[in-house]
N, CA, C and O atoms as a GROMACS GRO file, in nm:
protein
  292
    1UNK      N    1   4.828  -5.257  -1.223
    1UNK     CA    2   4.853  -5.188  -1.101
    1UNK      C    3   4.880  -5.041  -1.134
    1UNK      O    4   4.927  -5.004  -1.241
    2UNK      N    5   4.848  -4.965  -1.042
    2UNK     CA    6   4.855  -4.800  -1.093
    2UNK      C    7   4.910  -4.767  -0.926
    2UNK      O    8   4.882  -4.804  -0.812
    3UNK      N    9   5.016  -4.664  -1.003
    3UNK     CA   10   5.111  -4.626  -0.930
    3UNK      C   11   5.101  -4.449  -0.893
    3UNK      O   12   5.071  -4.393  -0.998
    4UNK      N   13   5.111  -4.386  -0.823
    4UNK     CA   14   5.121  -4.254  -0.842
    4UNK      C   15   5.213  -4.167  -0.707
    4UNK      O   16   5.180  -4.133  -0.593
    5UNK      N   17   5.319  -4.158  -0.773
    5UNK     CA   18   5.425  -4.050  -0.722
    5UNK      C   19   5.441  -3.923  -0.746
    5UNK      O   20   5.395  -3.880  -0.852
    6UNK      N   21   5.522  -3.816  -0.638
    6UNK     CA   22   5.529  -3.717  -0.648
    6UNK      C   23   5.664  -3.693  -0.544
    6UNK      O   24   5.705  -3.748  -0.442
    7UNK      N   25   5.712  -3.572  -0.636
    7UNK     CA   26   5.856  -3.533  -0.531
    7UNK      C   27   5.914  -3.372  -0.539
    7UNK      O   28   5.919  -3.336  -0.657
    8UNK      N   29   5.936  -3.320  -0.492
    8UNK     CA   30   6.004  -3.201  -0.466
    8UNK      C   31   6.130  -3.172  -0.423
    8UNK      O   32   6.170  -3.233  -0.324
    9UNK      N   33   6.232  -3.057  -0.500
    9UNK     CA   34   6.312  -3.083  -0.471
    9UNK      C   35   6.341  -2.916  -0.472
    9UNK      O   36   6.291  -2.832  -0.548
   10UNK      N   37   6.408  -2.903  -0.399
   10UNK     CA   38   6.458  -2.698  -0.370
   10UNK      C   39   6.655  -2.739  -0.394
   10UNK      O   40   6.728  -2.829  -0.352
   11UNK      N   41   6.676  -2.624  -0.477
   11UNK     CA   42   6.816  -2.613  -0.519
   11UNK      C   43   6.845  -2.522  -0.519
   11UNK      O   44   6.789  -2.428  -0.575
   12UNK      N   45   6.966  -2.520  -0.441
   12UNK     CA   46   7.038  -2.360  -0.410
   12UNK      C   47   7.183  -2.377  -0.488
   12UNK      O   48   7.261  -2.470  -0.472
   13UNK      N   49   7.202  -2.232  -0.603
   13UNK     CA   50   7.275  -2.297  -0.676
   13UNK      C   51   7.396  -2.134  -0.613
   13UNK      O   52   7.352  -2.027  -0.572
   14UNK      N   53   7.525  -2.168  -0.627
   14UNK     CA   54   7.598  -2.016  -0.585
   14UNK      C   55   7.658  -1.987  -0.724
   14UNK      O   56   7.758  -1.916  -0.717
   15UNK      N   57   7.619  -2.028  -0.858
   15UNK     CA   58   7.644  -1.969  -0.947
   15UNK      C   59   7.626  -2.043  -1.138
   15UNK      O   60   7.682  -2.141  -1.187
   16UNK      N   61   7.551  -1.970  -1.184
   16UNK     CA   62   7.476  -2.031  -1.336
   16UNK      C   63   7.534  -2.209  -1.338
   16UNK      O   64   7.652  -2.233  -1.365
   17UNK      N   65   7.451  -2.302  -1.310
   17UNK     CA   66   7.475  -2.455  -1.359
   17UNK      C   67   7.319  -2.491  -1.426
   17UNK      O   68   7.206  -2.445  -1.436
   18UNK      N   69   7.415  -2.628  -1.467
   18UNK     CA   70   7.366  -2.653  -1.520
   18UNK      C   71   7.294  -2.834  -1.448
   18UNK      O   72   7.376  -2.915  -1.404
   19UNK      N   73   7.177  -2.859  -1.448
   19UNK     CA   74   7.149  -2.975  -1.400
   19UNK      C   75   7.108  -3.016  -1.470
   19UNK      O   76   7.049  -2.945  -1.551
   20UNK      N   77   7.111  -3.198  -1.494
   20UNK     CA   78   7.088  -3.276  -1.549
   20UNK      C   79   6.955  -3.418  -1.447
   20UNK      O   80   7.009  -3.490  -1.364
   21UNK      N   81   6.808  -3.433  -1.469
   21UNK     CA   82   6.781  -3.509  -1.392
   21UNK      C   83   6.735  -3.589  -1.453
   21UNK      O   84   6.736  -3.588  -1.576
   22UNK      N   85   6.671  -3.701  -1.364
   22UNK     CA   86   6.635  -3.839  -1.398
   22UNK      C   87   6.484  -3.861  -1.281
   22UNK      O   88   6.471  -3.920  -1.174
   23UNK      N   89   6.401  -3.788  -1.361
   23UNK     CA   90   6.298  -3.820  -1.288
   23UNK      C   91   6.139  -3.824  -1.320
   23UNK      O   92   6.043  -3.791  -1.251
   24UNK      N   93   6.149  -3.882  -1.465
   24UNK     CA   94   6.051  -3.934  -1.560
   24UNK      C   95   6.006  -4.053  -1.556
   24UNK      O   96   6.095  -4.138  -1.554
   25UNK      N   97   5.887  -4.098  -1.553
   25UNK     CA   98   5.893  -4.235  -1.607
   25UNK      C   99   5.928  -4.296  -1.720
   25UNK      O  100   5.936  -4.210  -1.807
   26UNK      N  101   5.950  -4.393  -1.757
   26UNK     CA  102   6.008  -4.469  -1.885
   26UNK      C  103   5.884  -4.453  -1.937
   26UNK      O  104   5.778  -4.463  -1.875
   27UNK      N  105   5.904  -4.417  -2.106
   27UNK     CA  106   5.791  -4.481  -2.181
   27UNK      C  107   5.852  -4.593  -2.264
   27UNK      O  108   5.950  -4.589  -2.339
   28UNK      N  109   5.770  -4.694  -2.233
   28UNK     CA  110   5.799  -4.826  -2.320
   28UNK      C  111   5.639  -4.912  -2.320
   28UNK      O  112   5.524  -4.880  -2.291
   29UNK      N  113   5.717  -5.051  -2.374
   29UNK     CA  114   5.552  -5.134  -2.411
   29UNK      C  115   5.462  -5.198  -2.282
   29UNK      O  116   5.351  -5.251  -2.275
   30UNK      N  117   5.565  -5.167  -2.188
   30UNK     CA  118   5.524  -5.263  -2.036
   30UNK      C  119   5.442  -5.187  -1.934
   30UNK      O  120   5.387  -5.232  -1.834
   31UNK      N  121   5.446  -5.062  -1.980
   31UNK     CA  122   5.378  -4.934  -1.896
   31UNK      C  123   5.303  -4.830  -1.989
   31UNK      O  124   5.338  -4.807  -2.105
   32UNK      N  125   5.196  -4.769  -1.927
   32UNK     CA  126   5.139  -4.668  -1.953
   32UNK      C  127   5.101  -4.543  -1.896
   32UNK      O  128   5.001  -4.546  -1.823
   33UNK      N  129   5.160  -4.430  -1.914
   33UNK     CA  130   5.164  -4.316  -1.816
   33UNK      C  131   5.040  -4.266  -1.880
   33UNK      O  132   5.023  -4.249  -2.001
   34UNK      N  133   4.938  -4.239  -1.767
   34UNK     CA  134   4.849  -4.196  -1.785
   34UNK      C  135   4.822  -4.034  -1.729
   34UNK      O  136   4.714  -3.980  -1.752
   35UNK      N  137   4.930  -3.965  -1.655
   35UNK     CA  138   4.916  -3.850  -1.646
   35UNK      C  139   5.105  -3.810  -1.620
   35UNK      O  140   5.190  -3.898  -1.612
   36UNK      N  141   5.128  -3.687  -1.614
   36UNK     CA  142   5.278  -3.647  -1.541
   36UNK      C  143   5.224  -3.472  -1.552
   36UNK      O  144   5.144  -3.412  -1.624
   37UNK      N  145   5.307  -3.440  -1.448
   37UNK     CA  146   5.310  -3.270  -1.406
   37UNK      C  147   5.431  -3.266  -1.377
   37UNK      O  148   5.488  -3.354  -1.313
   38UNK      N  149   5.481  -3.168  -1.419
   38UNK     CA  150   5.658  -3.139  -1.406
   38UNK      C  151   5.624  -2.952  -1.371
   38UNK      O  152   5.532  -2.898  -1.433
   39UNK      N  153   5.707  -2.873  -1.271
   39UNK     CA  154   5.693  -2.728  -1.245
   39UNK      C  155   5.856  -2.670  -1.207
   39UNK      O  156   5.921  -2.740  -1.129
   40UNK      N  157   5.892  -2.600  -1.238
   40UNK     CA  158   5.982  -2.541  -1.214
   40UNK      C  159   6.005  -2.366  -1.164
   40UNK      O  160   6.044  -2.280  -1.241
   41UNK      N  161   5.970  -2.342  -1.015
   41UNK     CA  162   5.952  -2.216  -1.040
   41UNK      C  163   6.117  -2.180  -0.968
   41UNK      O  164   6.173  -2.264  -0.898
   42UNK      N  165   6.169  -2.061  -0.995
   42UNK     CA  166   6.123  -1.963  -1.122
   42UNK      C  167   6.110  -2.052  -1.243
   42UNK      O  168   6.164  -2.162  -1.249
   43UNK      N  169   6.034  -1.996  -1.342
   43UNK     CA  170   6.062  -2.087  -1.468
   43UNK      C  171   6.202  -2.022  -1.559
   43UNK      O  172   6.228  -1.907  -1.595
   44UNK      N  173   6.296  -2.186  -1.582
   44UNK     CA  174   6.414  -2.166  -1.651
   44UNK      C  175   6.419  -2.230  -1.759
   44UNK      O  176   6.331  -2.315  -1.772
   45UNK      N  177   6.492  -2.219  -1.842
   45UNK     CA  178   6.509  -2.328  -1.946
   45UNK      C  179   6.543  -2.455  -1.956
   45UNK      O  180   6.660  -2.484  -1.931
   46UNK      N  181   6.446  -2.564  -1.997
   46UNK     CA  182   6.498  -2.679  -1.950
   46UNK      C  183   6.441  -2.749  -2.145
   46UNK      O  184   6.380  -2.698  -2.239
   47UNK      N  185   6.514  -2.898  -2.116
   47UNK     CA  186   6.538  -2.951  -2.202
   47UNK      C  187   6.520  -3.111  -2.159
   47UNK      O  188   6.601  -3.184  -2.101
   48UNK      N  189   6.362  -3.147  -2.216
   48UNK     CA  190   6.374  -3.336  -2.208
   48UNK      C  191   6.424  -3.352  -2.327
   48UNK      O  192   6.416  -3.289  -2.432
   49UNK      N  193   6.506  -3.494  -2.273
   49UNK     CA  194   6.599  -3.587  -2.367
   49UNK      C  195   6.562  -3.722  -2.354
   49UNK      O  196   6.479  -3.740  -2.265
   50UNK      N  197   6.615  -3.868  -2.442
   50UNK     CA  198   6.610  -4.001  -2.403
   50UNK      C  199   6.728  -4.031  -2.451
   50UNK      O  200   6.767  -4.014  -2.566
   51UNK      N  201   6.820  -4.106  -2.301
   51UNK     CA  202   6.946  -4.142  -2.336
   51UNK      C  203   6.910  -4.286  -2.420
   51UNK      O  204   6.821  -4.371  -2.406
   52UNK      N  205   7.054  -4.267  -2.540
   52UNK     CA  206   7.069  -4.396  -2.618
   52UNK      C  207   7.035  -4.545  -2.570
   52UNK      O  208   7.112  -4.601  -2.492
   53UNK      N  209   6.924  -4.606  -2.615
   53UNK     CA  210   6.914  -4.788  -2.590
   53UNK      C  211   6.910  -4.826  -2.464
   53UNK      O  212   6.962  -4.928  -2.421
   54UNK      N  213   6.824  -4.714  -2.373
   54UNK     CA  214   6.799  -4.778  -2.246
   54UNK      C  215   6.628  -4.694  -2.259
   54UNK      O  216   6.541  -4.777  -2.232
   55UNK      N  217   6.588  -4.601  -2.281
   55UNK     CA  218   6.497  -4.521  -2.258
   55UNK      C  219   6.451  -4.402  -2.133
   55UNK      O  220   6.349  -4.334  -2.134
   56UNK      N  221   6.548  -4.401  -2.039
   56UNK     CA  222   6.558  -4.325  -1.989
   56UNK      C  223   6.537  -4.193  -2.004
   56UNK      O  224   6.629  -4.129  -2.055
   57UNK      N  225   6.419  -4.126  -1.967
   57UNK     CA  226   6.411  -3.992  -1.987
   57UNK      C  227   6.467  -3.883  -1.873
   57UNK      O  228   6.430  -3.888  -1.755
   58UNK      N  229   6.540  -3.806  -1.914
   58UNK     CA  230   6.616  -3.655  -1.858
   58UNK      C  231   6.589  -3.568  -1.879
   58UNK      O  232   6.526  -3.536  -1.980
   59UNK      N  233   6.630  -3.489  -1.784
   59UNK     CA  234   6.575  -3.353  -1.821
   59UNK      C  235   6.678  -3.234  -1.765
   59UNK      O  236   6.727  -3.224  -1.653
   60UNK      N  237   6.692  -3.153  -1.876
   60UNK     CA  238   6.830  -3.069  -1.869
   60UNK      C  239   6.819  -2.929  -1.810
   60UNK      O  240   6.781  -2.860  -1.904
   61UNK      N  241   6.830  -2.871  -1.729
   61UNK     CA  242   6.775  -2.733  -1.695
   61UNK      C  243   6.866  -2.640  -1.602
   61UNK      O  244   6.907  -2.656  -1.487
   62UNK      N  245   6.883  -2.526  -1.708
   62UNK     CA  246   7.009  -2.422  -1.628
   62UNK      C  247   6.936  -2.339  -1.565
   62UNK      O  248   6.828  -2.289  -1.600
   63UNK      N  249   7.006  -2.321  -1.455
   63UNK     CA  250   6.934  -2.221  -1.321
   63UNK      C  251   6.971  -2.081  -1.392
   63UNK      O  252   6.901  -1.997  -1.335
   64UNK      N  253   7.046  -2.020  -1.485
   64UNK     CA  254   7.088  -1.901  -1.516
   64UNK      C  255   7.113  -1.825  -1.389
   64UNK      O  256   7.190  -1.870  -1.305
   65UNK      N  257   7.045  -1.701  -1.371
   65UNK     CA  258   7.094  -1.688  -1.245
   65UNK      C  259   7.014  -1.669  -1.094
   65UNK      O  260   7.023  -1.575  -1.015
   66UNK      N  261   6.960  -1.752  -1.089
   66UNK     CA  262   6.874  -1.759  -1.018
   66UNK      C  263   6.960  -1.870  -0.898
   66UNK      O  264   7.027  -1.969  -0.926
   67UNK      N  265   6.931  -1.816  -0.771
   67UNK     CA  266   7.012  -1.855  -0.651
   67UNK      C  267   6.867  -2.013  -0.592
   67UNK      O  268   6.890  -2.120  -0.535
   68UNK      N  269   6.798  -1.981  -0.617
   68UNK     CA  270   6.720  -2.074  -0.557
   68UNK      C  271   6.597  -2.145  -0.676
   68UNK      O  272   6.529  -2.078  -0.753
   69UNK      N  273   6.595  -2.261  -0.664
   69UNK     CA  274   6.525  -2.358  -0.761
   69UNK      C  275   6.404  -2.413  -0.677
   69UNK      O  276   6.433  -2.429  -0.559
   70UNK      N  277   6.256  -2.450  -0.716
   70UNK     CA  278   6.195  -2.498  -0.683
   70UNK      C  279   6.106  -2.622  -0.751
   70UNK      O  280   6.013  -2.590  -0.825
   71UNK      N  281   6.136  -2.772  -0.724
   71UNK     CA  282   6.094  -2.846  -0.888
   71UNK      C  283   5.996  -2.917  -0.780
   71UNK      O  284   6.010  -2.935  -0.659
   72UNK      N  285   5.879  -2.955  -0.882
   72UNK     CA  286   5.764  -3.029  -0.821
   72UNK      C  287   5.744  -3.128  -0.930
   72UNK      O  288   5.776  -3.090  -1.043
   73UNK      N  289   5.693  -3.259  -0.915
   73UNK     CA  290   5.670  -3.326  -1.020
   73UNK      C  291   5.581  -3.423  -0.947
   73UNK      O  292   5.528  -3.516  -1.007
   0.00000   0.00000   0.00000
């Protein structure tokens, strides 16, 4: 079965944070991602991670100072 999602999300931040999300698919043996697009405008610094013994992928990204976030995936 093939699946295909997409989501957007606008963030208004009133001062430098830091966000942490959860909006990857898992890679493991039961699935196969055959494409992903991730955008962040403005572009900030961000950081994928996989939390310990679950596989969960995150993704870490500080607004610095930028008042308004725009994420597409």
């Amino acid at each position: 079965m093939i699946f295909e999602t997409a989501a957007q999300l606008e963030y208004t931040a009133k001062f430098p944070s830091t966000l942490i999300l959860s909006i990857f698919a898992q890679r493991n043996a039961s699935q196969t991602i055959l494409s992903e697009q991730f955008a962040v405008e403005p572009k900030v610094p961000t950081h994928e991670f996989v939390a310990d013994g679950g596989g969960n992928r995150f993704l870490r990204l500080e607004t610095g100072r930028h008042e308004k976030l725009r994420l597409t995936s």
